[in-house]
C-alpha positions, 0 to 999 in steps of 0.5 A: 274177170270172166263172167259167165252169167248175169240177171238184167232188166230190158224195157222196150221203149213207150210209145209216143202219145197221140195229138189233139189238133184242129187245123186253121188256115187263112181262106180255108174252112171247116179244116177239121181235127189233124192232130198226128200219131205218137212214134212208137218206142225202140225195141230191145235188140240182142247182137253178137259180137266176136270180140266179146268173150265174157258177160262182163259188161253187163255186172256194172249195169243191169237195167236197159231202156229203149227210146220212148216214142215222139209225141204227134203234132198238128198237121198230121205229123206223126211223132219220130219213131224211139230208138233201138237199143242194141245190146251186144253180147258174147257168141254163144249166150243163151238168153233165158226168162229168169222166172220161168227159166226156159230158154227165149233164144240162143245168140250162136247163129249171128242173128239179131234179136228183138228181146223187148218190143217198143211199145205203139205210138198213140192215135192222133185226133184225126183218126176218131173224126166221124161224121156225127164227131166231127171235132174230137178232142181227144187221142190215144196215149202211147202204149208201155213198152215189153219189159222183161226180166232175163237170164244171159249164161254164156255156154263157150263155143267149143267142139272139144272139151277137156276135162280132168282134175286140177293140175293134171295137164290140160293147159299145157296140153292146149298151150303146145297143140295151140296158140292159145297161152293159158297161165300154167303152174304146178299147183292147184287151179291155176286155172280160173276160167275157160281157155279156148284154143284154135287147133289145126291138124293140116289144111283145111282141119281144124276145130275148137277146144276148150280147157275147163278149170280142173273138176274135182268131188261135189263139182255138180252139187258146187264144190269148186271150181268145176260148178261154175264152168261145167255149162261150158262142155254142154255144147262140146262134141267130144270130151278129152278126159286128161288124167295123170298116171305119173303118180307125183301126187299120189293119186290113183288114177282109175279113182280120178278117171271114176270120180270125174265120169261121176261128177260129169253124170251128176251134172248131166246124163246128156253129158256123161254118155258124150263121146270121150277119150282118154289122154293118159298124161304125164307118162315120161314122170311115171315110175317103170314099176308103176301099173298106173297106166295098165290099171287105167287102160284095162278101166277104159278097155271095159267101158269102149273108150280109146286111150292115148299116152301123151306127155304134153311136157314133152308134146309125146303123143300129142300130135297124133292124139290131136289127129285122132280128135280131128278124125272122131269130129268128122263123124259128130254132129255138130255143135249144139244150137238150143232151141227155144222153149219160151212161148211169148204170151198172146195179149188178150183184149179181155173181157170188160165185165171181169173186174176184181174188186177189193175194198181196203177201207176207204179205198177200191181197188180195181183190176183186170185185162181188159181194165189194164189195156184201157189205162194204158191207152188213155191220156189222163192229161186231156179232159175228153180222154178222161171223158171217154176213160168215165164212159167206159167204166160206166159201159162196162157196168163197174159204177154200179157194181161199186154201189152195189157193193157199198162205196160211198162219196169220198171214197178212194178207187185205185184203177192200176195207180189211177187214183181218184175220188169217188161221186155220184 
């Protein structure tokens, strides 16, 4: 099964939460607060791998998680940093953020990729010793990992795309000009997905060429099959527009020619003024009082593009078809590599007076920045963290506001899923 685009969910790793310890020794005295750091969390890797060719991988399991960080210990020892989690994928995959769509990055060059950063570990006691806290019983809780959402769309690798209706030709044509061996029958998509096929001219020429399962009227607003694999000529240098001039089915072939330019503008104007050339195929079938061939030449002659009769059947014409294609590479940029358009988010510490406030009832709700920030560094398992965390919300005047605002004894407030009962 070829699958070419898939929705996941990728977790950094949490941090590792932060000890409270005293160090106690035989003959050694005062030795103070020692409690280690917490690890921090593995991060969420993106990898290319050659093997691959499609996304299947990723249909079955749409939820990765990095390794949470170790909790520090007594004697200073820091907790064992989280694992990484390396995901691989297809060259060419195109990572984009699924709400906003924007392009984070493109795994074509072979560099590795951190999706989803791990999140800190926790201070340890030892780091809050001062000299009038000279025992501190509390540390920080380890940090949540970055979690994202994403879109993975696999855009083929390919300098060389051909395109044309369904069963006029083109997978024959990569089958004889290749050592690809796509399946071939004489009817309609026989190809369901993107077959690619190493082309070489002569030494040391050579180049890349896809056969995209047949287009057809409606592909760029999803009729057919073409919708789904038109991504896959975005990055192609070169479009070969293989068009059959035999007449077997009764098609004509300028209308054919016209129908495919049209859909390709539908889809992309960047796609539609890409360098094209013509493949008039299947010309040892074409009936000698055919003007088939002469009508699409003068088409193509009107809009400067090159034509060559092939017949991939019989490989007529096709080696030197593939010359030419070789020859027009040379002057062509290369492949397209996508920048990216995602810019990450700057955490802010927030401002510790903007809180909103939504009374439900009985129960408070409490949000913002720099509250969210708070929480996450607090270890609500320690009663001096607890202390510290009632300290804050005091300093940042959030008590008073509540009884500005009328809450009562006994009343719920709700800080981010921290939920506790409301007194004086």
């Amino acid at each position: 099964m070829f699958v070419d685009k898939v929705r996941i969910t990728v977790i950094g790793g949490r941090g590792g939460d932060g000890a409270v310890a005293f160090h106690r020794e035989k003959y050694v005295a005062s030795g103070g607060p020692d409690g280690g750091d917490g690890g921090h969390g593995g991060s969420v890797v993106l990898q290319v791998n050659d093997n691959l060719s499609t996304l299947l991988d990723f249909r079955y399991k749409r939820k990765y998680s990095a390794q949470a960080g170790g909790n520090g210990a007594g004697r200073k020892m820091s907790g064992k940093r989280g694992e990484n989690l390396v995901i691989q994928v297809p060259r060419g995959t195109v990572v984009r953020d699924a709400e906003t769509n924007q392009i984070i990055v493109d795994m074509s060059t072979g560099e590795d990729f951190v999706l989803a950063k791990g999140g800190r570990g926790g201070w340890g006691n030892a780091h809050y010793a001062t000299p009038t806290r000279q025992a501190p019983r509390f540390a920080k809780a380890g940090v949540k990992g970055q979690e994202r959402d994403v879109i993975l769309e696999l855009k083929l690798l390919a300098d060389v795309g051909l395109v044309g209706f369904p069963n006029v030709g083109k997978s024959t044509l990569l089958s004889v000009t290749s050592n690809a061996r796509p399946k071939i029958a004489n009817y309609h998509f026989t190809t369901l997905f993107p077959n690619l096929g190493v082309i070489y001219v002569e030494e040391g020429v050579s180049f890349v060429m896809a056969d995209i399962p047949g287009i057809i009227e409606g592909a760029a607003e999803g009729a057919g099959l073409g919708h789904d694999f038109l991504r896959h000529i975005d990055r192609c240098r070169l479009l070969v527009h293989v068009v059959d001039v035999s007449g077997s089915e009764a098609r004509d072939p300028v209308e054919d020619f016209d129908a495919i330019c049209a859909e390709l503008h539908d889809y992309s104007v960047d796609l539609s003024n890409r360098p094209m050339i013509v493949a008039a195929n299947k010309i040892d079938l074409m009936m000698p009082e055919s003007d088939n061939l002469e009508r699409l030449r003068a088409r193509c002659e009107d809009l400067g593009i090159e034509l060559y009769e092939i017949s991939a059947g019989t490989t007529q014409g096709t080696r030197n078809l593939m010359r030419v294609v070789a020859e027009k590479l040379r002057t062509l940029p290369p492949v397209t590599i996508y920048e990216p358009e995602y810019v990450e988010a700057v955490e802010e510490a927030g401002d510790p007076t903007e809180l909103t406030i939504e009374h439900l009832g009985n129960t408070w709700l409490i949000t913002g920045t720099w509250l969210e920030r708070l929480i996450q560094n607090i270890n609500f398992d320690d009663y001096e963290s607890r202390n510290y965390f009632d300290v804050q919300l005091r300093k940042c005047g959030l008590f008073d506001r509540l009884e500005n605002m009328g809450i009562q004894d006994g009343d719920t407030v709700d800080i981010y899923d921290f939920v506790f009962e409301y007194q004086r």
